[in-house]
ZAMARGU-4260 file (C-alpha; in steps of 0.2 Angstrom, whole numbers, plus 5000, padded with zeros to 4 digits):
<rodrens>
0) 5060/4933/4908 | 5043/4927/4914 | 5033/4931/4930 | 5043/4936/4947 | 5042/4923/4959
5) 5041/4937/4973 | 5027/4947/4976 | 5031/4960/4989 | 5014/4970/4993 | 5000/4962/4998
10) 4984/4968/5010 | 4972/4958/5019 | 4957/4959/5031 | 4968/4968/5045 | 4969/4983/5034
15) 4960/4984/5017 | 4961/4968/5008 | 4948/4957/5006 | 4955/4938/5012 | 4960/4935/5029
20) 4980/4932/5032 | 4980/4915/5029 | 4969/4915/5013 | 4980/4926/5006 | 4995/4916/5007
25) 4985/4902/5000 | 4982/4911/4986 | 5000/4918/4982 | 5005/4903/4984 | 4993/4895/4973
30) 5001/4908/4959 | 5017/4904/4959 | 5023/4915/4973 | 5038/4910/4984 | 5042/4926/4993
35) 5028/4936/4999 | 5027/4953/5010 | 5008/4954/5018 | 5010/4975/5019 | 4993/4977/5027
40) 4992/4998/5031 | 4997/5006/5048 | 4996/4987/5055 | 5005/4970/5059 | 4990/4961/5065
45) 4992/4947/5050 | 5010/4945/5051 | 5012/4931/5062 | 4995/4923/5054 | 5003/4925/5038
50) 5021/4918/5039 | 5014/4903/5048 | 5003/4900/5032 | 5018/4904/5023 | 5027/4888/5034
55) 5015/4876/5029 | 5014/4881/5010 | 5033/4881/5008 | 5032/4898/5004 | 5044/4914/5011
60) 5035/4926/5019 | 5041/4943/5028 | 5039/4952/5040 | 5032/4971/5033 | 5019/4984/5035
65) 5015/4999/5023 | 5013/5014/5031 | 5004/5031/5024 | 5016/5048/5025 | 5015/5067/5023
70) 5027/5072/5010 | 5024/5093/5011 | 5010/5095/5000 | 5009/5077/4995 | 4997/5071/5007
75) 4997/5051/5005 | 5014/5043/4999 | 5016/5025/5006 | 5032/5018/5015 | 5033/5000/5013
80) 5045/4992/5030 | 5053/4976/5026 | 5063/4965/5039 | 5054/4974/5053 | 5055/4967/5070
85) 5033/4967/5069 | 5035/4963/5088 | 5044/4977/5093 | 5036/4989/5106 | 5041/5006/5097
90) 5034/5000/5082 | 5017/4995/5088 | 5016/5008/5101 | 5017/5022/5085 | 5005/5009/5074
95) 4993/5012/5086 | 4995/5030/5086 | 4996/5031/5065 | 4978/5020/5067 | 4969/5032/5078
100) 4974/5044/5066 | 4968/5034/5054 | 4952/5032/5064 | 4950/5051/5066 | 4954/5054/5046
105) 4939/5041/5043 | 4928/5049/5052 | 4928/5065/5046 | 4931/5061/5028 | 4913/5052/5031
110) 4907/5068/5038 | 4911/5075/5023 | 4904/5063/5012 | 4887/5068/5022 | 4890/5084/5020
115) 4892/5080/5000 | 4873/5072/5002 | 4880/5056/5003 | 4872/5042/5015 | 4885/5031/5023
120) 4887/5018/5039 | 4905/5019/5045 | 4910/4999/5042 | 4912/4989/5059 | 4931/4984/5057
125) 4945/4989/5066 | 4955/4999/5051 | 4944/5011/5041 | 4950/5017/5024 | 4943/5026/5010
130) 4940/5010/5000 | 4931/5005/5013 | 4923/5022/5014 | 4917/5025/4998 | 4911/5004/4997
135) 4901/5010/5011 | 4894/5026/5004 | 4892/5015/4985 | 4882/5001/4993 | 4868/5014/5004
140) 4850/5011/4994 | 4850/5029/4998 | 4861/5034/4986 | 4858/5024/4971 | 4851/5036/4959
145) 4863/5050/4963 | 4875/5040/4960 | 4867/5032/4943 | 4865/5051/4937 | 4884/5053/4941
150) 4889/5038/4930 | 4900/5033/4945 | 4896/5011/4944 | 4908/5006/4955 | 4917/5009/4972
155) 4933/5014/4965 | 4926/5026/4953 | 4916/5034/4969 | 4932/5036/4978 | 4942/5044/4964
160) 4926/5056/4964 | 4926/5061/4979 | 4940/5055/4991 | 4956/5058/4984 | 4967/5074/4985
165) 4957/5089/4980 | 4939/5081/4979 | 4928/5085/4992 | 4926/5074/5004 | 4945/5070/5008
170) 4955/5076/5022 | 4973/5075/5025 | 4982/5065/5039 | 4991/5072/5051 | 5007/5060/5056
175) 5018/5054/5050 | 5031/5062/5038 | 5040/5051/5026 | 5055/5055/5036 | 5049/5046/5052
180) 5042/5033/5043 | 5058/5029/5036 | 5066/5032/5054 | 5051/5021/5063 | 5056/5007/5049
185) 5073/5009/5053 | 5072/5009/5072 | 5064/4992/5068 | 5076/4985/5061 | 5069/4985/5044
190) 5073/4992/5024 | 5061/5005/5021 | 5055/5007/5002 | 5047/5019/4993 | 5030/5011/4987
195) 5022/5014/4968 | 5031/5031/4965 | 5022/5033/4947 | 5006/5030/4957 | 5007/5045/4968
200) 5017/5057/4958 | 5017/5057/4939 | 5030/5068/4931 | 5047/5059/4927 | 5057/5074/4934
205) 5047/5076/4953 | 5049/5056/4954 | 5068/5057/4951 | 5071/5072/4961 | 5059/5061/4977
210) 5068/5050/4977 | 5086/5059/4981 | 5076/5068/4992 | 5068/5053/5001 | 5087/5044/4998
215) 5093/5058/5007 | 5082/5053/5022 | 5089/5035/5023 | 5077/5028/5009 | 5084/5010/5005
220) 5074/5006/4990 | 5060/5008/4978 | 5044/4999/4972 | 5053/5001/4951 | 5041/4987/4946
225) 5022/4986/4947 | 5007/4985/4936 | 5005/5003/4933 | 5023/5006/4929 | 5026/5007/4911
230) 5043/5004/4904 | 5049/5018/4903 | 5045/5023/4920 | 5052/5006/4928 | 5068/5011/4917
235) 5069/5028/4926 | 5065/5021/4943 | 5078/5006/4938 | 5093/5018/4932 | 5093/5029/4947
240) 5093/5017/4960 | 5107/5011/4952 | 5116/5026/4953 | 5110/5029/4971 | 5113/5012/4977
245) 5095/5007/4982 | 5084/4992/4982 | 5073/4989/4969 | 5056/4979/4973 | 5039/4974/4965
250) 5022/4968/4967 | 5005/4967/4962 | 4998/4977/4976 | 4985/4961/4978 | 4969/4967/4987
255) 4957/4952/4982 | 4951/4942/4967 | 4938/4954/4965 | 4946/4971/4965 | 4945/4981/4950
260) 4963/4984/4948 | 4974/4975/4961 | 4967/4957/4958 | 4982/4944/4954 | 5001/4940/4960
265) 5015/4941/4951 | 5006/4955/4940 | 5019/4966/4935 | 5033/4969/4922 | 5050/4968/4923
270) 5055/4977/4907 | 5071/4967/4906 | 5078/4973/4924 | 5084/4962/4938 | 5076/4968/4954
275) 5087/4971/4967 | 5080/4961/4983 | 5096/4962/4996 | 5094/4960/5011 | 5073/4956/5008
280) 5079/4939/4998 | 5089/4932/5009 | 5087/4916/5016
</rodrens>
């Protein structure tokens, strides 16, 4: 069936990607994109930047954000807003919140990194992640050798070490749950979609039985297609949308050309499904 022409996760410099707004518009539209979704975290700072790229390119873009959600003990499942008015004040008044949130969780996940024996500077950017996190505590001179003695040669590999759920230096957020995330979306004007489920959760049965859950909620779709997704797993995600009536999407989570993992649009499989777009595709 070929390469998608839609591309519906993206991040740039306003959250944790590596290209500005406008360069990453360029460069989906230099791959073949013609509908693209910058999904930059807990923030709508590129939209406007970006769509107006998107006008000079010839090339769609909507209006979106992705935002981090509690889940019970699922501490970091994404909602992805589509269609969202990104100039509403309700919106960017709880952005603002979720991003102090943010702020605070950055702060004293680097504490703990310290408190690891880890040597950091926090990064002097308005949205802190743990990518940007563990760059930080990768790049210190200070801690070369450690981590040469831990075999850890990249960011990533320091991040999945120590700041994902259950390794030391990670701590939870507090706000929001998935439910108001899917509310905030909705209140918005927007279809909110459950982002890489296979990335967060990984047996068959707790994706299947999330997604009634998070359907039950007012979930309007799910992320079935994206480079981690196997076949089998987009087939799952696939069939039970069907049944349930949702949106199926995709992407290729682009970050930057030079990310290890989420480098190049269009970068995910099918498997033979259609994707369901709705209300996203239209004109």
């Amino acid at each position: 069936m070929g390469a998608p022409a839609f591309d519906l996760q993206s991040h740039s410099t306003c959250s944790d990607g590596a290209l500005p707004p406008r360069a990453v518009v360029a460069a989906a539209a230099d791959a073949g994109v013609e509908l693209l979704a910058l999904t930059d975290h807990d923030t709508v700072d590129g939209v406007d930047e970006a769509m107006q790229a998107g006008a000079a390119r010839g090339l769609r873009v909507v209006a979106a954000v992705e935002l981090s959600a509690l889940d019970d003990d699922r501490e970091d499942l994404h909602v992805l807003g589509y269609l969202v008015d990104h100039h509403a004040a309700g919106l960017l008044e709880a952005l603002t919140e979720f991003r102090a949130d943010r702020g605070a969780r950055a702060v004293r996940m680097a504490e703990a990194l310290r408190a690891c024996g880890l040597q950091l500077d926090l990064p002097q950017r308005s949205s802190i992640g743990r990518p940007h996190l563990a760059q930080a505590a990768f790049d210190h001179p200070a801690n070369r050798m450690r981590l040469e003695r831990e075999e850890i040669v990249n960011a990533s590999q320091l991040l999945e070490a120590y700041l994902i759920p259950g390794a030391p230096a990670y701590r939870r957020r507090s706000t929001p749950t998935v439910a108001e995330a899917i509310a905030l979306v909705h209140d918005a004007g927007g279809v909110a979609v459950w982002a890489h489920p296979f990335w967060d959760v990984d047996a068959a049965a707790a994706v299947l039985e999330t997604i009634d859950r998070f359907a039950a909620l007012g979930l309007d779709g799910v992320e079935a297609f994206y480079p981690s997704h196997d076949a089998e797993q987009t087939a799952l995600i696939a069939a039970r949308c069907a049944e349930r009536g949702l949106l199926t999407t995709g992407s290729g989570d682009f970050h930057g050309p030079n990310h290890p993992i989420f480098n190049r649009f269009r970068a995910f499989d099918l498997h033979g499904f259609e994707a369901q777009l709705g209300p996203i595709a239209a004109q």
